[in-house]
MARBA-355570 format. One record per atom (N, C-alpha, C): x, y, z; residue in three letters. Coordinates in pm, whole numbers, plus 50000, padded with zeros to 5 digits. Layout:
BEGIN
XYZALA/...
END
This chain:
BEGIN
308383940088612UNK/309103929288679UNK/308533927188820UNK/308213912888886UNK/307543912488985UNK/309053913889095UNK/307973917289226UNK/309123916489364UNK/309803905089352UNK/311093905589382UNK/311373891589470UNK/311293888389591UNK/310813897389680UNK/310323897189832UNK/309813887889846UNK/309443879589811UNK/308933858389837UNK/309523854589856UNK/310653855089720UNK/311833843589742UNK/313223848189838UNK/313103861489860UNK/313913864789963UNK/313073861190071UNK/312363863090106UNK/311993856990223UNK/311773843090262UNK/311923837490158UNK/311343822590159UNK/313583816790182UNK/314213823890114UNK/315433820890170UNK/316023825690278UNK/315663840890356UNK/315943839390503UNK/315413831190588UNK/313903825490543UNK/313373815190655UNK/314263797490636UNK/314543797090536UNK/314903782190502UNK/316663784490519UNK/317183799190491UNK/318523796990583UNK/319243795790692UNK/317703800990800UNK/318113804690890UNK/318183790391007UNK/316953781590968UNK/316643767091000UNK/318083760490943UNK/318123760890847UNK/319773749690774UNK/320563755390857UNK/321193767390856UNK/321833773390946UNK/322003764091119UNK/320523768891186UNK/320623762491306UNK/320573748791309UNK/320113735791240UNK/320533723791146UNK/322003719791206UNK/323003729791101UNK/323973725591052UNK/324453729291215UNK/324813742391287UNK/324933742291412UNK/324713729891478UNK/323743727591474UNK/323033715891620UNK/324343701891569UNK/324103696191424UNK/325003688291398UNK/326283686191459UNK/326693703291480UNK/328383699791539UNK/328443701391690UNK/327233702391718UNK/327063697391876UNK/326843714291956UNK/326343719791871UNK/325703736391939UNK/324593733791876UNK/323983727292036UNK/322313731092041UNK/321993737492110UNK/321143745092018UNK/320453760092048UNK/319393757792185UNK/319353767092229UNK/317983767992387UNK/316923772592320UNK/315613769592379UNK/314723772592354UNK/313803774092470UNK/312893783192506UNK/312253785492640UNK/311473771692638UNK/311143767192753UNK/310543759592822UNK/308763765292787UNK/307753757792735UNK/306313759492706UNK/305593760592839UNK/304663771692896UNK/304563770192988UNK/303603758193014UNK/302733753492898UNK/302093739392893UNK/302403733292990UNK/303843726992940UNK/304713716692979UNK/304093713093159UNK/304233731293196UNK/304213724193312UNK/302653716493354UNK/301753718893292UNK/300053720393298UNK/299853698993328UNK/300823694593165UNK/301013683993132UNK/301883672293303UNK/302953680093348UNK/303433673993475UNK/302013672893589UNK/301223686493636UNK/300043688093711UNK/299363679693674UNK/298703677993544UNK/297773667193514UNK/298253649493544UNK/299243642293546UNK/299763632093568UNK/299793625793711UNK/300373640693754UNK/300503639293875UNK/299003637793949UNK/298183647693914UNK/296493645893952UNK/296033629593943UNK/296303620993816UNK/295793613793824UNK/296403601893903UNK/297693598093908UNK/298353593694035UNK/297763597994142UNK/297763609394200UNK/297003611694329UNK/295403601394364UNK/294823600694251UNK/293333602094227UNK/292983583794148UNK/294173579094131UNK/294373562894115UNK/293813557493990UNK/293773568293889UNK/292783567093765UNK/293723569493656UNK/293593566393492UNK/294283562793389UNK/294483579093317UNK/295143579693263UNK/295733589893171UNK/295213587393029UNK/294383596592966UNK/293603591092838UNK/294793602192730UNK/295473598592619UNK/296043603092510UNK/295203602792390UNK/295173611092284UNK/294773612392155UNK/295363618292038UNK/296423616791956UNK/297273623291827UNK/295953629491756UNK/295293630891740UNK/294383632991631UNK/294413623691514UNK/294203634191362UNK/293703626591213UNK/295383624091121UNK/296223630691191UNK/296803631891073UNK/297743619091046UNK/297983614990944UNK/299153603190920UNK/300213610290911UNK/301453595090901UNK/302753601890909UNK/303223607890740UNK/302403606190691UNK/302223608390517UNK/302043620590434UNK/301403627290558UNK/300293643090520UNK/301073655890531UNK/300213662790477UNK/300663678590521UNK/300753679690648UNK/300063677190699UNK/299813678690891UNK/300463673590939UNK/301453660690901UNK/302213653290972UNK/303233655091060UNK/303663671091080UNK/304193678491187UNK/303903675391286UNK/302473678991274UNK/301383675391441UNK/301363662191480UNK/301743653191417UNK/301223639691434UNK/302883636291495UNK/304053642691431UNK/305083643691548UNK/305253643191621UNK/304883657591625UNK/305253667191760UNK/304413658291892UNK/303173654191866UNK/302263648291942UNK/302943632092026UNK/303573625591878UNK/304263616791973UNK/305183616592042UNK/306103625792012UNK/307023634192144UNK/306143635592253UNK/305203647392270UNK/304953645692395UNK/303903632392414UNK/303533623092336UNK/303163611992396UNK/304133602992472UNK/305483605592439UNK/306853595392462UNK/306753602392597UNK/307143616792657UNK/307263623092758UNK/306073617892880UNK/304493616392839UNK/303383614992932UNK/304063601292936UNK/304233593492900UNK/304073575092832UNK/305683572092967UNK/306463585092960UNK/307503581493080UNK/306953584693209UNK/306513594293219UNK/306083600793343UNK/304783587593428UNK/304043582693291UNK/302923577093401UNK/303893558093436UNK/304673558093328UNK/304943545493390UNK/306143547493531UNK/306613558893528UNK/307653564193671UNK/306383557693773UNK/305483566393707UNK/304483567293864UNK/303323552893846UNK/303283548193754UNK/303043533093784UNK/301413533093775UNK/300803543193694UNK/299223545593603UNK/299093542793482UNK/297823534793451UNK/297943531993306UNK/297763543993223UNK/298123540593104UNK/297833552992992UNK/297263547692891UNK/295913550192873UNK/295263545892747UNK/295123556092633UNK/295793554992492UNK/296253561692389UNK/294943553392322UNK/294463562692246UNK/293513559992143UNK/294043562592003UNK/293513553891905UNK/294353556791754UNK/293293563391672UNK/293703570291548UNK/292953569091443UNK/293763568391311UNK/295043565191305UNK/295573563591199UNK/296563550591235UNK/296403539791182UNK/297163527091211UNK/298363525091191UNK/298623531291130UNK/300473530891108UNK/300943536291191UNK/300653541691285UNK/301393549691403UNK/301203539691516UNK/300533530491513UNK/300213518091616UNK/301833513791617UNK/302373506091553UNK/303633504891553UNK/304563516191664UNK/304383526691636UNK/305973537691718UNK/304913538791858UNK/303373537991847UNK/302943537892008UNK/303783527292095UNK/303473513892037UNK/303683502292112UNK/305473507192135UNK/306343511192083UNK/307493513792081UNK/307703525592198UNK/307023534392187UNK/307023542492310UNK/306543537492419UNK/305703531292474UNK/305423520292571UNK/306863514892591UNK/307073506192554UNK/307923499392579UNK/309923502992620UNK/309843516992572UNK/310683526892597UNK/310163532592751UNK/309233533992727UNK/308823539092886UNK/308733535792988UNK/308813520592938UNK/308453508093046UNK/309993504693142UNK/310793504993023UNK/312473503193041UNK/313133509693123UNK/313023526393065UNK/313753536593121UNK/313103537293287UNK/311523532793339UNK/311523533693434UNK/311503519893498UNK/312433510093456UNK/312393494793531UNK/311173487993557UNK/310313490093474UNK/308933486393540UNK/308053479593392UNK/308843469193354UNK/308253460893233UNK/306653455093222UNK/306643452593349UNK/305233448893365UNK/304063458893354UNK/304233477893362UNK/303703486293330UNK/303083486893167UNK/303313481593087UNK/303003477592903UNK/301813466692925UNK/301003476092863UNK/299763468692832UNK/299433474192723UNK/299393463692592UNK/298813466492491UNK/297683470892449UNK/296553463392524UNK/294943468192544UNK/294863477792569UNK/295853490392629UNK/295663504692646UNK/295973513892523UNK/296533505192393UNK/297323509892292UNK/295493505192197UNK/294923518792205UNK/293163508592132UNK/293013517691986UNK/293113512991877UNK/292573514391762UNK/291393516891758UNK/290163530191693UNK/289353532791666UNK/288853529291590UNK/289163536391486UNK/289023532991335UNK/289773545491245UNK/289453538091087UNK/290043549691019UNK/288713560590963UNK/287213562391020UNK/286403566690968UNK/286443581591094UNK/286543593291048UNK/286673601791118UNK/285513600491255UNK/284473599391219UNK/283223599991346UNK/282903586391441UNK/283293578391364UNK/283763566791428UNK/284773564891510UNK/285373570091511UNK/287173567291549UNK/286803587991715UNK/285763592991639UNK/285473603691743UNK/284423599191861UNK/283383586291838UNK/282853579491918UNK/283623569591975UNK/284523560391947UNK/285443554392006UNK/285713560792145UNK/286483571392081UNK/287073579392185UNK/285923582992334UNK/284953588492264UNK/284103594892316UNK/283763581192484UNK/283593572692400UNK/283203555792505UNK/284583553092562UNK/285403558592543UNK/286543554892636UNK/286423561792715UNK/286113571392708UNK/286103587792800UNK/285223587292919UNK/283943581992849UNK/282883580892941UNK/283033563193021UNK/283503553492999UNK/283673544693049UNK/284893542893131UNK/286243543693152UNK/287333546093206UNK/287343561693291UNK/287023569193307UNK/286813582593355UNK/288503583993364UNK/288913591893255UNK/290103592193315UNK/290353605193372UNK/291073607793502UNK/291853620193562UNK/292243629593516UNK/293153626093344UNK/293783637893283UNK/293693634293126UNK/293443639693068UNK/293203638792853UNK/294213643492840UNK/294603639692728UNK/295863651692608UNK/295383648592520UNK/294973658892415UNK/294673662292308UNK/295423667292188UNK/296893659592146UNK/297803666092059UNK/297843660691959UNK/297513670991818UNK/297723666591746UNK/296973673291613UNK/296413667291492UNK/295663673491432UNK/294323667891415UNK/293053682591455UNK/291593673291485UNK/290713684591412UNK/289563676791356UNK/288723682891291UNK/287243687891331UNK/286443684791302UNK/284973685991368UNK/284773680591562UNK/285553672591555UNK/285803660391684UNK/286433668391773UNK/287433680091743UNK/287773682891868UNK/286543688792009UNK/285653689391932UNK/284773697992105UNK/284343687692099UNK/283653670992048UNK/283193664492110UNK/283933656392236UNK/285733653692149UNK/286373649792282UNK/286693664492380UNK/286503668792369UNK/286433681492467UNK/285583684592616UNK/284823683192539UNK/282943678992618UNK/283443667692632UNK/283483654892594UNK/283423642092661UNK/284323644392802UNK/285483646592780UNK/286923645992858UNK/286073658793015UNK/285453660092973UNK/284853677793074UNK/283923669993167UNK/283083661293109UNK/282013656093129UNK/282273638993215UNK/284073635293187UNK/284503627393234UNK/284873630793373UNK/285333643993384UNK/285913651793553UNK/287323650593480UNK/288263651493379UNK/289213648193330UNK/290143662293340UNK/290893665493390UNK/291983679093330UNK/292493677693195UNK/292403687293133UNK/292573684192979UNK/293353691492930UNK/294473690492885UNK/295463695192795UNK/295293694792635UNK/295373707892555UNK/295073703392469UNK/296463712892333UNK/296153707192240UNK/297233712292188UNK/297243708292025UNK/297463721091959UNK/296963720091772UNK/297523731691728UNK/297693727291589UNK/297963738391471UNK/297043738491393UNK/295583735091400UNK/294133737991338UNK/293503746191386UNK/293623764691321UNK/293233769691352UNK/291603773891362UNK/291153764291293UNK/289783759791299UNK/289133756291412UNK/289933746491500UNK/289453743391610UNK/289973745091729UNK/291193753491730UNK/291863759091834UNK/290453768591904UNK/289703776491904UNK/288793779491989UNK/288043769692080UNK/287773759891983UNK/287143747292043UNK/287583743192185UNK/289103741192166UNK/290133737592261UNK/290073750292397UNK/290183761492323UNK/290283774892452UNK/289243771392505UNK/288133771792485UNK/286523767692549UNK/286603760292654UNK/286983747692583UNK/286093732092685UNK/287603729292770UNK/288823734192708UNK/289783727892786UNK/290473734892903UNK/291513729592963UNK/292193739693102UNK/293063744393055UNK/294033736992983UNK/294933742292931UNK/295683742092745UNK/295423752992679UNK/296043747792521UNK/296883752492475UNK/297703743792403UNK/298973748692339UNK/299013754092198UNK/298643766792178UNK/298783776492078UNK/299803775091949UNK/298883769791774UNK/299893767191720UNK/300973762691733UNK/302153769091705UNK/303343765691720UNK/304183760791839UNK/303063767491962UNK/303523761892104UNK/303543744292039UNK/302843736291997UNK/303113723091964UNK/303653719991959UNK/304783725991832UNK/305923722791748UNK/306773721191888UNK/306733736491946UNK/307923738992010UNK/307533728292144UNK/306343723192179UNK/306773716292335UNK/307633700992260UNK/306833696992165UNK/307063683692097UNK/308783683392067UNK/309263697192035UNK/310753696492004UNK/311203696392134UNK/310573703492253UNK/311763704492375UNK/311823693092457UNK/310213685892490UNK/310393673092498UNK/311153661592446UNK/311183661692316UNK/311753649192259UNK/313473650592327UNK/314053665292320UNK/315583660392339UNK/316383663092197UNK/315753662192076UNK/316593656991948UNK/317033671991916UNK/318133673091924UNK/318983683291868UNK/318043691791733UNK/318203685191655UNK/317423689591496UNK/316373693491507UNK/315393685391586UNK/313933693291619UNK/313933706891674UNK/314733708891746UNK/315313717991870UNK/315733728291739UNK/316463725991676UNK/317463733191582UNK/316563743691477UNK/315313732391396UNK/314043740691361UNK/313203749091405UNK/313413744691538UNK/312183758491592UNK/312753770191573UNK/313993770791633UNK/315433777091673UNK/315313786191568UNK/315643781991425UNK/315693783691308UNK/314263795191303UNK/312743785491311UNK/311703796791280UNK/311723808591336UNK/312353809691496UNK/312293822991573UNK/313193826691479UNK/314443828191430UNK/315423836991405UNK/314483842891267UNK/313703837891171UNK/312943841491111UNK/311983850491141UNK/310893851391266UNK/310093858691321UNK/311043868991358UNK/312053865891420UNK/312733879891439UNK/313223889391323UNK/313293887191227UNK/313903889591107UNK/312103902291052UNK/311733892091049UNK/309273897391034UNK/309673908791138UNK/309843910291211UNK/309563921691298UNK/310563931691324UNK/311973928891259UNK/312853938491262UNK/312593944591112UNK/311673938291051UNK/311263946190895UNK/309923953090915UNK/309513947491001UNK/308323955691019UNK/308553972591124UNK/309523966791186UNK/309683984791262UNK/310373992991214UNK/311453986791089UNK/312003992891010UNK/311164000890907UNK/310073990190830UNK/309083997590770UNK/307914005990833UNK/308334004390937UNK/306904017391064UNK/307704030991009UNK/309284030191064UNK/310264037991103UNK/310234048690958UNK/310474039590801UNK/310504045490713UNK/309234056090686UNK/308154048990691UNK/306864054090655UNK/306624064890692UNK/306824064290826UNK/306664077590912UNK/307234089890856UNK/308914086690784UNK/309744095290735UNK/309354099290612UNK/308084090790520UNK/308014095690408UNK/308394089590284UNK/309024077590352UNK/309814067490260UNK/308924055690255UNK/308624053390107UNK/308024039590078UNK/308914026390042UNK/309784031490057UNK/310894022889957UNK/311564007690013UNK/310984004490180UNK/311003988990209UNK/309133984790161UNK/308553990090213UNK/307163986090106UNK/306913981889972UNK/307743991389900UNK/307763983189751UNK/308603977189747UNK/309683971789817UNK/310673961489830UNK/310043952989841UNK/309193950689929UNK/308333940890003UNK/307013931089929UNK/307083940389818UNK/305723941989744UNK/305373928889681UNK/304523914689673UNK/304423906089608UNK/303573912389462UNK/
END
């Protein structure tokens, strides 16, 4: 007979999220630490206000359709957050696309941003620029924005493939402070390299949830820690046994 250690685990992680879910619903929302990103993302804005130059954004590849489509979230959260901050301070922000259906909730965050800081005339569509949908294409796009606009500060959130060190290098090569931020562990080195500052896996999830505000987002992360805590109170438990001689959470454990 095989373990059930999967599906027990696969139901402390998915109870513990419904759990914090159902919480947040009745109006207990959970805290979550502050990313120290976050603050990297305020420094960079502020730099380019100082310095009278545009704020360059990038979501990456993923649609709202995909496996990845977490990242492509989380990313427009903190695009909504930069998209308030530069119209407070009255700098353009040029967002580059590569998936067109998200053109729609950009122009919508603009225009949210424009509101909340009284400043309607801050919305410019021409900063909202479509690449393409061909991965290297849509990575040269970028690349000619980078080098033509020089912008002050990049953000890089989202999900990226081969392209992340070219906008990396471009954005470096622009004089740009660069924030960068992924759950591709493929190219997360890429990012440590060329950038100042990156947001580690799940740091994503979690800035994109603390930014946005939304209870439920907030509620999931909430949810995954109580899970990680759960991974590591089994793991010192199973140090604890072993030591004693006892195998018997190991073959519990056993897939």
């Amino acid at each position: 007979m095989k373990s059930p250690s999967g599906f027990i685990t696969l139901l402390i992680l998915c109870g513990s999220v419904l759990y914090m879910i159902y919480r947040a619903r009745r109006g207990a929302k959970p805290e979550i630490r502050r990313v120290p990103g976050l603050d990297v993302i305020d420094e960079a804005i502020g730099r380019a206000t100082e310095m009278g130059r545009p704020v360059h954004f990038t979501k990456g590849l993923a649609s709202l359709y995909s496996s990845e489509s977490p990242q492509t979230i989380a990313g427009l959260s903190i695009l909504n957050y930069v998209a308030r901050k530069c119209a407070q301070n009255g700098i353009p922000l040029i967002t580059t696309i590569y998936v067109a259906e998200t053109i729609p909730l950009v122009i919508q965050i603009y225009r949210e941003a424009a509101a909340i800081a009284g400043a309607p005339e801050w919305v410019n569509e021409y900063n909202i620029r479509y690449m393409s949908s061909h991965r290297f294409t849509y990575a040269t796009g970028v690349q000619g924005v980078l080098q033509r606009e020089k912008p002050a500060a990049s953000f890089l959130m989202g999900y990226f493939m081969a392209e992340a060190l070219i906008f990396a290098e471009s954005g470096f090569l622009a004089g740009a402070i660069q924030v960068a931020g992924t759950a591709s562990t493929s190219q997360t080195p890429f990012f440590v390299a060329a950038c100042d500052y990156t947001l580690l896996g799940d740091e994503l999830f979690a800035a994109g949830a603390y930014l946005s505000g939304e209870p439920i987002q907030i509620a999931s992360i909430a949810g995954q820690d109580v899970g990680k805590y759960w991974a590591i109170i089994l793991l010192v438990v199973g140090l604890v046994l072993s030591a004693l001689g006892s195998n018997w959470l190991i073959n519990l454990l056993k897939v």
